[in-house]
C-alpha positions as CSV (number, residue, x, y, z in Angstrom):
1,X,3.4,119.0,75.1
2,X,5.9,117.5,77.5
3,X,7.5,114.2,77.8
4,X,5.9,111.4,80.1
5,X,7.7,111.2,83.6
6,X,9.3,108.0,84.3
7,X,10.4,107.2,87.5
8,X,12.3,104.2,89.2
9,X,11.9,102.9,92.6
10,X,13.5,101.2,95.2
11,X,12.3,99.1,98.1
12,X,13.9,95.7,99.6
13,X,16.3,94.1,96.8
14,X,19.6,93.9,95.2
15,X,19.2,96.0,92.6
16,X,19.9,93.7,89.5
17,X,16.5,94.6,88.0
18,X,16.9,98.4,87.4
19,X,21.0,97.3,86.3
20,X,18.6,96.0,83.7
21,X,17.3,98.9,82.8
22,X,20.4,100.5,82.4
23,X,22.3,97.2,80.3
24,X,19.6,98.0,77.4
25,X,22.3,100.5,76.7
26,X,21.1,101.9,72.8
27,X,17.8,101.4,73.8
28,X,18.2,103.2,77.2
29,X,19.9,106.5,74.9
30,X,16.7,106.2,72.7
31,X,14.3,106.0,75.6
32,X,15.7,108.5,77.5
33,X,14.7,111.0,74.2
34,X,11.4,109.6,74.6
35,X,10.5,110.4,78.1
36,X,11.9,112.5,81.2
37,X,13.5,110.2,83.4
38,X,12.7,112.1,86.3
39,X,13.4,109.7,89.1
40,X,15.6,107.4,88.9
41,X,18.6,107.1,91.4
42,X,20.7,104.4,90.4
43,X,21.7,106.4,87.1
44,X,21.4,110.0,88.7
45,X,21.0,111.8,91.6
46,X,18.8,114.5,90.0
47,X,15.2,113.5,91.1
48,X,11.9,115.4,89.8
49,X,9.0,115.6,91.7
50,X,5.8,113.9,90.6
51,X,3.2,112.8,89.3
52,X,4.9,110.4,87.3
53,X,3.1,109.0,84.3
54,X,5.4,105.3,84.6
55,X,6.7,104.2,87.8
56,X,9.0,101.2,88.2
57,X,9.7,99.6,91.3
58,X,12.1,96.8,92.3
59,X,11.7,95.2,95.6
60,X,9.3,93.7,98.6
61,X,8.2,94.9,101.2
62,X,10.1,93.9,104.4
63,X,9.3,97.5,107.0
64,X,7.0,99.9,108.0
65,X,8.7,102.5,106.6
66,X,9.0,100.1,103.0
67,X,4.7,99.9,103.5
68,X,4.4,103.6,103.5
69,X,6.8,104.3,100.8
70,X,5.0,102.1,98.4
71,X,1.5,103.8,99.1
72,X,3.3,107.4,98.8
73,X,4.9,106.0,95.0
74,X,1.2,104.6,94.0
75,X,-0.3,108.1,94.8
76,X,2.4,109.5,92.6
77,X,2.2,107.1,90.0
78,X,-0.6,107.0,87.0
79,X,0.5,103.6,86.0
80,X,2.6,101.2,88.3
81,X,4.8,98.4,87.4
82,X,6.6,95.8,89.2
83,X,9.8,94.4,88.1
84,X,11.4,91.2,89.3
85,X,10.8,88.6,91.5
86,X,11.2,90.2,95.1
87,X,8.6,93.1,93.9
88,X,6.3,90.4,92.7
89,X,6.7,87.8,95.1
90,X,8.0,89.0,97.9
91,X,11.9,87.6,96.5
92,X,14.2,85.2,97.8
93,X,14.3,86.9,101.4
94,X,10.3,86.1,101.9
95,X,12.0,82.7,103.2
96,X,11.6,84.5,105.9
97,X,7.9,83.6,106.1
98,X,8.8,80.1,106.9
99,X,10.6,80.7,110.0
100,X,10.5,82.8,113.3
101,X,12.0,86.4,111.9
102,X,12.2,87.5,115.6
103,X,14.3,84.3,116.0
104,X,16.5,85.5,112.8
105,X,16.7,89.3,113.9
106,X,18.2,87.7,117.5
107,X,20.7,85.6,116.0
108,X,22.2,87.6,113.7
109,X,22.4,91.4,115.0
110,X,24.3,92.4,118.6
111,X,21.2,95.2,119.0
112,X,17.9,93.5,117.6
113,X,15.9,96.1,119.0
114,X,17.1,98.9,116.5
115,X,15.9,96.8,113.4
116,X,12.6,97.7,112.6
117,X,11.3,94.8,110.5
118,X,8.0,93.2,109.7
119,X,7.4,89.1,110.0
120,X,7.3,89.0,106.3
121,X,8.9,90.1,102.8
122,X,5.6,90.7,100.6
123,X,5.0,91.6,97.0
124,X,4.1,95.5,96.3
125,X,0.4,94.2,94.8
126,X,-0.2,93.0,98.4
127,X,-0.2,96.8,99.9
128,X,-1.3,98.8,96.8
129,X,-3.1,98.1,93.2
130,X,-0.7,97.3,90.9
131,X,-1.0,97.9,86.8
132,X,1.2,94.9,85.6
133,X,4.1,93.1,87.2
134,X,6.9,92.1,84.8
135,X,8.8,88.8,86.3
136,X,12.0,87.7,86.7
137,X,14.9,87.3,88.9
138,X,16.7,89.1,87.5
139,X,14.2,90.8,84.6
140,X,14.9,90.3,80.8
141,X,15.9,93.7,78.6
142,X,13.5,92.8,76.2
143,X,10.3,92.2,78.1
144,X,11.4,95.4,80.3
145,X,11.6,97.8,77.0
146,X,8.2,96.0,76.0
147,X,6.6,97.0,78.7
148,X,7.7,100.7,79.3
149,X,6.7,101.2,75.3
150,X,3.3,99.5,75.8
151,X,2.4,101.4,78.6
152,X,3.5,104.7,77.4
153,X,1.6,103.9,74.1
154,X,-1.5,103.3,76.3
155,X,-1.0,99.5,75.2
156,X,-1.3,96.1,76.9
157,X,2.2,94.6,77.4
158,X,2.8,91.6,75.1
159,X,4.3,88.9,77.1
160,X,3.5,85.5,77.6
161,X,2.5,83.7,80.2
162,X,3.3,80.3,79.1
163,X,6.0,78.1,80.4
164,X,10.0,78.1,80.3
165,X,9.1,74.3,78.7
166,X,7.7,76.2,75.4
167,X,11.2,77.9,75.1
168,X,12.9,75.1,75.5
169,X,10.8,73.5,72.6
170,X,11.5,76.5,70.3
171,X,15.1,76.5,70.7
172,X,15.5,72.5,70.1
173,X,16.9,72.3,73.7
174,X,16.0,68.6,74.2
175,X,14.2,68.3,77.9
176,X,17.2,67.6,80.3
177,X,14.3,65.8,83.0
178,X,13.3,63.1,80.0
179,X,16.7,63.0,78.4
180,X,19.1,62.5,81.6
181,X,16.5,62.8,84.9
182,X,17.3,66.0,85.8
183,X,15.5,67.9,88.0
184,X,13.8,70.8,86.7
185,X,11.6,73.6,87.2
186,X,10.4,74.7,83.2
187,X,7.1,73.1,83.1
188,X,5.7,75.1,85.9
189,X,8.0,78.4,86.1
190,X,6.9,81.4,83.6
191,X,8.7,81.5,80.1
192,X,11.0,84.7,79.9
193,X,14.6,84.2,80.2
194,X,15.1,82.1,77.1
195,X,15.6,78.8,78.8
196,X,19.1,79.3,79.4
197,X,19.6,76.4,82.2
198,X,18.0,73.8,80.0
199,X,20.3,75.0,77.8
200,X,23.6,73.8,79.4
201,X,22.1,71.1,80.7
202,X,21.0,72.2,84.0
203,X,17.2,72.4,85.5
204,X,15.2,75.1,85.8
205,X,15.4,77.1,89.0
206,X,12.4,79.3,88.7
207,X,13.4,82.1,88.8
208,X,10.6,83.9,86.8
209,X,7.9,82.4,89.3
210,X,4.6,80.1,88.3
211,X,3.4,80.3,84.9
212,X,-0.1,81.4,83.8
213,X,-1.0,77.5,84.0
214,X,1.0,75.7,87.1
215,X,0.3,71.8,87.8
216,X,2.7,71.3,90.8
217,X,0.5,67.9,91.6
218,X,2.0,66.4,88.3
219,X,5.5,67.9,88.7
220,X,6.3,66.4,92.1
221,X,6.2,63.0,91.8
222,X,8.4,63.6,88.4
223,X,11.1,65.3,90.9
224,X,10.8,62.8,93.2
225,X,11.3,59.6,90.4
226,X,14.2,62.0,89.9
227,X,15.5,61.4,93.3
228,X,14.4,64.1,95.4
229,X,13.2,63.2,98.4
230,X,10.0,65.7,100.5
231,X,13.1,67.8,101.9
232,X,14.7,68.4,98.4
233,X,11.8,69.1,96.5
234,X,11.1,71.7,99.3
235,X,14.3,73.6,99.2
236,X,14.3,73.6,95.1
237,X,11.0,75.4,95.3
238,X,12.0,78.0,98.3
239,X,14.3,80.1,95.9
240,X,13.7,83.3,94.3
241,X,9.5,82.8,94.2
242,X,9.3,81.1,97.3
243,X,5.9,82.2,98.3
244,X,4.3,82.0,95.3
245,X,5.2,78.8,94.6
246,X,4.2,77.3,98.0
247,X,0.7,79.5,97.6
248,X,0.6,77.3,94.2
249,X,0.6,74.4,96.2
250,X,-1.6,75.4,98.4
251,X,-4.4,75.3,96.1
252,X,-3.9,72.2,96.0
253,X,-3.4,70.6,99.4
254,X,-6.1,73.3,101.3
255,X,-3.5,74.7,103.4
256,X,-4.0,78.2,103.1
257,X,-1.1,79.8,105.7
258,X,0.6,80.9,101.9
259,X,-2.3,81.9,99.8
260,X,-1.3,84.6,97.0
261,X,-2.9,87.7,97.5
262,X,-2.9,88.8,94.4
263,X,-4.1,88.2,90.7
264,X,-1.2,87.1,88.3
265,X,-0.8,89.7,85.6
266,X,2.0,89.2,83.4
């Protein structure tokens, strides 16, 4: 019987996710005995064809050519998973949904006309079904080898969705907002990382996106008591998760321009 194809994918991103993948080091040689890695270009340029039993992909959607890709990888792929924050919510370039892009596209290239781009930087799950989307900006080790092992063991991934606030609590990291008024993003930003800015003193920045239970009506007036005016509390949500955090508050104002288009999985 052969080994399960897995294959890693590419779209609109930096790349720090599937760096991930290859940081688990050990684990990585041990994997790698576990399964054909038969796509996967970061680590080699030796690329099998599909179907592929796991596919990975890192990155939004930001072209044509980036919406057509993803629908040619889901017809490959008997289970897909996204990884990190621009595959699973469209990453810190869906900024871009807040302004004029045609505007951007002027400004900043001499021939506008030969980049092909669409208005918005989108999650994968808003083109194509999506088996489980594994958060993060950039993704943890752990939670990455947890979910390739559950999925090739025909599991459900185990991880979380509770808050970054819970790891603060299990590591003793005393809550910099009550302790010093800091501004931070843990009780509404999904648990994952550790807590590592709480920490070393420093707020959360969100960058695993809304946890399984968000309450952005009682955060806010907590950042602003911390000194944030309407301006500062918008720019220290419009980072990695930009859209889905606005589409969290959407909910709750009825303004539905940023509505999340898709059901929160991990």
């Amino acid at each position: 019987m052969s080994a399960p194809k897995l294959a890693v994918f590419k779209l609109a991103s930096c790349d720090g996710c599937q760096l991930t993948l290859l940081d688990c080091e050990d684990e990585l040689l041990t994997l790698a005995g576990q399964v054909e890695i038969a796509h996967f270009l970061e680590a080699s340029s030796a690329v099998e064809p599909g179907p592929y039993d796991l596919s990975l992909v890192e990155g939004s959607i930001t072209t044509p050519a980036d919406a057509a890709r993803i629908r040619e990888i889901r017809a490959q792929s008997r289970r897909l998973v996204t990884i990190g924050a621009c595959a699973t919510a469209g990453g810190i370039q869906a900024l871009r949904d807040f302004a004029d892009v045609e505007e951007f596209r002027r400004t900043v290239y001499a021939r506008p006309e030969y980049v092909d781009t669409l208005a918005t930087s989108t999650p994968v799950s808003a083109h194509v079904d999506v088996d489980f989307e594994l958060r993060g900006c950039p993704i943890d080790r752990g939670r990455l080898l947890e979910v390739i092992t559950a999925h090739l063991a025909g599991r459900k991934p185990d991880v979380p969705d509770h808050s970054v606030c819970f790891e603060c609590k299990r590591r003793g990291t005393v809550c910099v907002t009550v302790a010093h008024g800091t501004p931070c993003l843990g009780p509404v930003t999904h648990a994952g990382c550790g807590a590592i800015c709480p920490a070393y003193g420093r707020g959360c920045y969100g960058c695993f996106g809304p946890s399984g239970s968000v309450n952005l009506p009682a955060l806010i007036p907590l950042l602003r008591r911390d000194g944030m005016d309407e301006r500062d509390t918008e720019r220290f949500l419009r980072t990695f998760n930009a859209t889905a955090f606005a589409a969290e508050q959407s909910k709750h104002t009825g303004n539905g321009e940023h509505t999340e288009s898709r059901e929160h999985r991990s």
